[in-house]
C-alpha positions as a Markdown table, in Angstrom:
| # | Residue | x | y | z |
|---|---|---|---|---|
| 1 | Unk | 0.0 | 0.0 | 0.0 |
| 2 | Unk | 2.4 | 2.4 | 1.2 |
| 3 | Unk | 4.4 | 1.5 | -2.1 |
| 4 | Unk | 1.4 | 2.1 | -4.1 |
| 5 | Unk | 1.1 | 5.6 | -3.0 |
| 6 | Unk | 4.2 | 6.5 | -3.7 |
| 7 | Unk | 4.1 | 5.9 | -7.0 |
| 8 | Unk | 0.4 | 8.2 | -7.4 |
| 9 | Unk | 2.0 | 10.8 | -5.6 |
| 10 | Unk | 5.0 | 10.3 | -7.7 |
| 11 | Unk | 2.4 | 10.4 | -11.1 |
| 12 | Unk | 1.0 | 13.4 | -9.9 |
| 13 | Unk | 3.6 | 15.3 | -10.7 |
| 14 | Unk | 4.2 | 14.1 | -14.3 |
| 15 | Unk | 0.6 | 14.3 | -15.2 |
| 16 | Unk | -0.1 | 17.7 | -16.2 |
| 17 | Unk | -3.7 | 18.0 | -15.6 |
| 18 | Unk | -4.0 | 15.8 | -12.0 |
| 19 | Unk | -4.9 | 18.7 | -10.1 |
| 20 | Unk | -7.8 | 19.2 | -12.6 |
| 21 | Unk | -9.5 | 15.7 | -11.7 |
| 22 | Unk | -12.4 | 15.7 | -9.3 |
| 23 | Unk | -11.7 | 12.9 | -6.2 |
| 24 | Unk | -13.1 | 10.0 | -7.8 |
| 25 | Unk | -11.5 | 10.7 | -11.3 |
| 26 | Unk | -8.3 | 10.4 | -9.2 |
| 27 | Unk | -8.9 | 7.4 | -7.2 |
| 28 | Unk | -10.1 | 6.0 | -10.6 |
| 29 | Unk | -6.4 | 6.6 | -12.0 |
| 30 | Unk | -4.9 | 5.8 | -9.3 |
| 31 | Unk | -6.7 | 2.2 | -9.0 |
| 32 | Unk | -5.9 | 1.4 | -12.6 |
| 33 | Unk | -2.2 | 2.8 | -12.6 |
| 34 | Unk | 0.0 | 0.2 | -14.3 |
| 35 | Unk | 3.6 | 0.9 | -13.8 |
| 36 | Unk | 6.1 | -1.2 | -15.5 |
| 37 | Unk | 9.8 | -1.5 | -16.6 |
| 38 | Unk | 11.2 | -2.2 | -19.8 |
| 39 | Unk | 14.7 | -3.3 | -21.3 |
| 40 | Unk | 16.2 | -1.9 | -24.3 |
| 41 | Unk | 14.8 | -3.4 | -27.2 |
| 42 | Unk | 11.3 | -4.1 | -25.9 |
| 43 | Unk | 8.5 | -3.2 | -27.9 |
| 44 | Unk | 5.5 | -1.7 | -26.0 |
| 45 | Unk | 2.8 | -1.1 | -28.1 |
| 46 | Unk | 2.7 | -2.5 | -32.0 |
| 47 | Unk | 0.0 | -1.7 | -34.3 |
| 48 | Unk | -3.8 | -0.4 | -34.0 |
| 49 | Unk | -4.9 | -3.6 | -32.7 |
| 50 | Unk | -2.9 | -3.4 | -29.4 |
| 51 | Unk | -4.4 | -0.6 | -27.6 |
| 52 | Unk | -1.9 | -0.4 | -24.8 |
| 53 | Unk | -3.1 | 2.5 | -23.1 |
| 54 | Unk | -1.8 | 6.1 | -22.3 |
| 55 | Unk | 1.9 | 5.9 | -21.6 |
| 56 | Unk | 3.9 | 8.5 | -19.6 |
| 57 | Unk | 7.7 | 7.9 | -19.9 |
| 58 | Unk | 9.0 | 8.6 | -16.0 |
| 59 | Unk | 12.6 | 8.1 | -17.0 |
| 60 | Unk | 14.1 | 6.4 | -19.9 |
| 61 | Unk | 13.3 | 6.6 | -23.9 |
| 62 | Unk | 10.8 | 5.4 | -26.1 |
| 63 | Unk | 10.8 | 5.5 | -30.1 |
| 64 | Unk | 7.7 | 5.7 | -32.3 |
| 65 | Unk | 7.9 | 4.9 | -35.8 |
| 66 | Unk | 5.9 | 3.3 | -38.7 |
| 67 | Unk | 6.9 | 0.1 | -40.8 |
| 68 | Unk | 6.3 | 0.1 | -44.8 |
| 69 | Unk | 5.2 | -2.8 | -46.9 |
| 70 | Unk | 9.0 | -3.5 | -47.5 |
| 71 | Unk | 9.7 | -3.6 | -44.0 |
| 72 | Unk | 11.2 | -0.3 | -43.9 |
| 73 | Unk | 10.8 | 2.2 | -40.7 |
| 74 | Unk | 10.9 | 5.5 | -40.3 |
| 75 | Unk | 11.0 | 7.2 | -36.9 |
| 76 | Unk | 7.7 | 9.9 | -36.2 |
| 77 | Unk | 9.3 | 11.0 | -33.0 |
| 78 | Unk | 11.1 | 10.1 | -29.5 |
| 79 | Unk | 9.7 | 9.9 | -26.2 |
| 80 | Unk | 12.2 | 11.3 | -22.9 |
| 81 | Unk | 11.3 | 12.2 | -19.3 |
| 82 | Unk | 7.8 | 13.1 | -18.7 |
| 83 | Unk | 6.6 | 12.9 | -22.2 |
| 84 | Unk | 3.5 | 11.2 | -22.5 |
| 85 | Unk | 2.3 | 8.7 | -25.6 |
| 86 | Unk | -1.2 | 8.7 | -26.7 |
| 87 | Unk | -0.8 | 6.9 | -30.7 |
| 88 | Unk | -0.9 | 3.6 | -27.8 |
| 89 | Unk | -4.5 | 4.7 | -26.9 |
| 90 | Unk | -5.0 | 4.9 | -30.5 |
| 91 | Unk | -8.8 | 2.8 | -29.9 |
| 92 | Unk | -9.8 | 5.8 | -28.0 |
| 93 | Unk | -9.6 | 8.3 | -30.8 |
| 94 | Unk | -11.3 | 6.8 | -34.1 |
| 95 | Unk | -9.5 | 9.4 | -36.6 |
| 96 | Unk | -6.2 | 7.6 | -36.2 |
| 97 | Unk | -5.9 | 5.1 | -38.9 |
| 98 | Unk | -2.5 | 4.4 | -38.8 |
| 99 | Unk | -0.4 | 1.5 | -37.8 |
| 100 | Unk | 2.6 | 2.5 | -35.3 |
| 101 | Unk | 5.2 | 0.6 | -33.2 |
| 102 | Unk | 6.7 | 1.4 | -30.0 |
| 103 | Unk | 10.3 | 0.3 | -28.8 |
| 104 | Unk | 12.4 | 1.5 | -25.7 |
| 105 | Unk | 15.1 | 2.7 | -26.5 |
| 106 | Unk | 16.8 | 2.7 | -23.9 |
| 107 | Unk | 15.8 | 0.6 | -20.1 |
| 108 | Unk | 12.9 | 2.8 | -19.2 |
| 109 | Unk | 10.3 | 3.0 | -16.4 |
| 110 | Unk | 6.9 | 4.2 | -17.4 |
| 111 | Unk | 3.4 | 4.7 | -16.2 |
| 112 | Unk | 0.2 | 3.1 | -18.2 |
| 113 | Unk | -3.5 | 4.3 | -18.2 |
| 114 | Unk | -5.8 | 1.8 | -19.6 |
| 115 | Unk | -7.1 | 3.0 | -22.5 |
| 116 | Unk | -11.0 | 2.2 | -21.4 |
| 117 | Unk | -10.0 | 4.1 | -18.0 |
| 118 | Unk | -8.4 | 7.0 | -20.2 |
| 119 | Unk | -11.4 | 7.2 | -22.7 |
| 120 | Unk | -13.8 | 7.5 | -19.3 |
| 121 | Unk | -11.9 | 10.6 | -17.6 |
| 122 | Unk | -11.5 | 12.1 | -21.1 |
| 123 | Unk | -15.2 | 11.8 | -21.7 |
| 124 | Unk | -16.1 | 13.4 | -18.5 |
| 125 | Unk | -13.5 | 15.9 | -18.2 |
| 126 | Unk | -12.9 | 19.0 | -20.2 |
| 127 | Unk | -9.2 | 19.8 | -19.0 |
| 128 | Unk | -8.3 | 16.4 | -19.8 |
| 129 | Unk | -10.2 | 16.2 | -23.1 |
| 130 | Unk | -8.6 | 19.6 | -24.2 |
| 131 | Unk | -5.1 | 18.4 | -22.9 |
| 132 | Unk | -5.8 | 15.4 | -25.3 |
| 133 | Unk | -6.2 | 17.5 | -27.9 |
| 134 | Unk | -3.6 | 19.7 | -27.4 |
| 135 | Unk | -0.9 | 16.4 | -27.0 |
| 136 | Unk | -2.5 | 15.3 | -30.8 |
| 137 | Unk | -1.8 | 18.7 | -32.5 |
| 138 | Unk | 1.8 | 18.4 | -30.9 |
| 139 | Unk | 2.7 | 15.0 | -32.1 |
| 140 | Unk | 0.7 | 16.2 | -35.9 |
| 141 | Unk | 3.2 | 18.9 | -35.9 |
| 142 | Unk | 6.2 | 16.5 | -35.2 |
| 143 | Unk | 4.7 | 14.2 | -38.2 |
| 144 | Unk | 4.2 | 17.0 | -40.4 |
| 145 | Unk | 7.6 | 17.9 | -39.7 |
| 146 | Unk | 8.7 | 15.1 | -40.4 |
| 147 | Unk | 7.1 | 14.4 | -43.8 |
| 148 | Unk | 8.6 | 18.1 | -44.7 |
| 149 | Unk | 11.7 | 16.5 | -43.9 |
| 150 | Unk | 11.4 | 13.9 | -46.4 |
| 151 | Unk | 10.2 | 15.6 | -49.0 |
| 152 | Unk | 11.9 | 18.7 | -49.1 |
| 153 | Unk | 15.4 | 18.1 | -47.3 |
| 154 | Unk | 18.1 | 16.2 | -49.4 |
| 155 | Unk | 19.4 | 13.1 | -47.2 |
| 156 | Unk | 22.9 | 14.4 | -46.4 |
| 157 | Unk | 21.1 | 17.6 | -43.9 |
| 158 | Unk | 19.0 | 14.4 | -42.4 |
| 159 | Unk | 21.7 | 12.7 | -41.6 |
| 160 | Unk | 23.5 | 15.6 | -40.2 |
| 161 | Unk | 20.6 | 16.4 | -38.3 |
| 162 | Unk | 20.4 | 13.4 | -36.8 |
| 163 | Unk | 24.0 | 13.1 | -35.8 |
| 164 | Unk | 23.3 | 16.5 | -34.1 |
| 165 | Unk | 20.4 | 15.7 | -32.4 |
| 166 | Unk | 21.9 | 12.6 | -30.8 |
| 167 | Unk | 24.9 | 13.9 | -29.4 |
| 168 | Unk | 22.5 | 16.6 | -27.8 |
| 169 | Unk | 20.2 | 13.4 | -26.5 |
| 170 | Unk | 23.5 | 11.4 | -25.7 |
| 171 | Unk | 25.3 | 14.4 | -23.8 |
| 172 | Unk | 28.7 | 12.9 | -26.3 |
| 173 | Unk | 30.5 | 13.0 | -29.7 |
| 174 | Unk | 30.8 | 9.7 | -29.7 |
| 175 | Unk | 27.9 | 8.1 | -30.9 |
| 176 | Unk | 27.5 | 3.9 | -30.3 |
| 177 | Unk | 25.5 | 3.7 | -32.8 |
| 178 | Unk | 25.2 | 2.0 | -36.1 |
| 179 | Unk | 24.3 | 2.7 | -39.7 |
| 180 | Unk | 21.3 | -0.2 | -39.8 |
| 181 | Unk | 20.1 | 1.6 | -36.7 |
| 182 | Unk | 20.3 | 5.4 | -38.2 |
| 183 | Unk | 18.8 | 3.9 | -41.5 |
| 184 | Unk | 15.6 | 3.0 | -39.5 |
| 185 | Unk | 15.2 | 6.3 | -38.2 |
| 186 | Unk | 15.0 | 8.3 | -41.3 |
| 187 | Unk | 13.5 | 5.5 | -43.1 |
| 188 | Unk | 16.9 | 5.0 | -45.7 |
| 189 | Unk | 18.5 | 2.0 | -46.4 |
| 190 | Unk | 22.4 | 0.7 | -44.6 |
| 191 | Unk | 24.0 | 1.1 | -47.7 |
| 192 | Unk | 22.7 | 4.4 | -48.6 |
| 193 | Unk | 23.5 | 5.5 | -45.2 |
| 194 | Unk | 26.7 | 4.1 | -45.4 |
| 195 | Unk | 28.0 | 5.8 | -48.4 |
| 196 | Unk | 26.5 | 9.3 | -46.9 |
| 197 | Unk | 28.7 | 8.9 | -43.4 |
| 198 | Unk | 31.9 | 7.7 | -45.9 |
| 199 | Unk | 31.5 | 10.5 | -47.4 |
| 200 | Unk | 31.5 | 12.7 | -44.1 |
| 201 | Unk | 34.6 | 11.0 | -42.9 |
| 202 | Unk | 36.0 | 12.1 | -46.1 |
| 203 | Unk | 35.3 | 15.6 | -45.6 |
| 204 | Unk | 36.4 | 15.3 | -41.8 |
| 205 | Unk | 33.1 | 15.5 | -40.4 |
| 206 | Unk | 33.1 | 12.3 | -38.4 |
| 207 | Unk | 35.4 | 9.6 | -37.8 |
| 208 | Unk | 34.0 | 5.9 | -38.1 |
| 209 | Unk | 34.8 | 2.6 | -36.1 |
| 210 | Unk | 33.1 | -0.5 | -35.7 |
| 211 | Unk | 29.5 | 0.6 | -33.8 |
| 212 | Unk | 31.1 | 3.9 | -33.2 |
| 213 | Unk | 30.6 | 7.3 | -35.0 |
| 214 | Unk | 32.5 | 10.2 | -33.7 |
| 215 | Unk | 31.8 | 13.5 | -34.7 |
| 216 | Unk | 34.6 | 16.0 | -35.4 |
| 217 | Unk | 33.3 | 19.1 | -36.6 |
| 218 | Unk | 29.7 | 19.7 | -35.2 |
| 219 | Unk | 30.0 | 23.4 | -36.5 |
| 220 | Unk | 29.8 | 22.0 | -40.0 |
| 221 | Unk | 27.3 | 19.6 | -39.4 |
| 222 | Unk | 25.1 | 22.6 | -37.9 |
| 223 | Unk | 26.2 | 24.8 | -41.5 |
| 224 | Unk | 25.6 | 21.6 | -43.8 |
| 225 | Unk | 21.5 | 20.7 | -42.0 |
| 226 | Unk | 20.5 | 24.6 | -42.0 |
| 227 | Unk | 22.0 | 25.2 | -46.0 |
């Protein structure tokens, strides 16, 4: 018990719209609270049939992304600290038609609203319906980011981009990572990728080793995504 309330008073403060729920919309959160740990690697949530439930990331990092008929993915956008995933509650909100998957990237604790218990509050609730709709407009504009990316952007400022944004994530220059795992994100192939960070190591950008990139000139990097 004692254990239990720790971990509401603990969701309390990473759910922005607790102190909008009347008593017995709490009690019914805090009933239904599922909290759970996850290894890198796991996949939470995959497809529209599995309606896992509202996720809220309390420490850790999640990845949501989409798979083509090839079997190619393509990362819509990452999850950190407090962020909170509602394309996992996707049976609660008929306009979303499409298919995602989500992996941990990293170990990660998170909290889990049932979906049915979600759609309830949501219904009765006018905070947490508008907060709903203010966290779909967000993650619209990260996917309509996104498909500007693709479109308009030529691979090598993607790829630079994304070497940028994860030594910001990673806190490092030196990147484990590998070029299967980068081709996933920005929904390329290895090769292609491949031939793009070759070419960066040529031009003294990065320096690669096995499962390793290191970057060594970030300022170009930055000049090279905003041109």
């Amino acid at each position: 018990m004692f254990v239990k309330e720790i971990t509401v008073m603990n969701f309390e403060n990473y759910f922005p719209v607790w102190n909008d729920l009347n008593t017995a919309q709490k009690k019914i959160i805090s009933d239904n609270l599922i909290t759970q740990y996850v290894k890198k690697g796991t996949i939470i949530h995959n497809g529209n049939l599995d309606c896992t439930g509202l996720l809220l990331v309390k420490s850790g990092q999640l990845r949501t992304y989409i798979l083509s008929d090839e079997g190619r993915e393509i990362t819509l956008y990452r999850l950190f600290d407090m962020d909170m995933c509602l394309l996992s509650a996707s049976c609660i909100i008929r306009s979303i038609q499409f298919e995602v998957t989500i992996e941990a990237e990293k170990d990660t604790d998170l909290w889990i609203i049932p979906a049915e218990i979600y759609k309830g509050i949501m219904k009765e609730s006018a905070p947490v319906a508008n907060y709903t709709n203010e966290l779909m407009a967000t993650r619209f504009s990260d996917v309509m980011w996104l498909i500007e990316q693709i479109m308009w952007k030529s691979l090598d400022k993607r790829v630079a981009s994304f070497l940028l944004e994860e030594t910001s994530i990673e806190g490092t220059n030196e990147l484990k990572i590998t070029h299967e795992t980068i081709a996933n994100h920005l929904g390329s192939h290895r090769e292609v990728i491949t031939r793009m960070l070759r070419y960066f190591q040529g031009e003294g950008l990065v320096k690669l080793s096995r499962g390793k990139i290191t970057i060594l000139d970030s300022k170009r990097l930055e000049t090279l995504q905003r041109s």
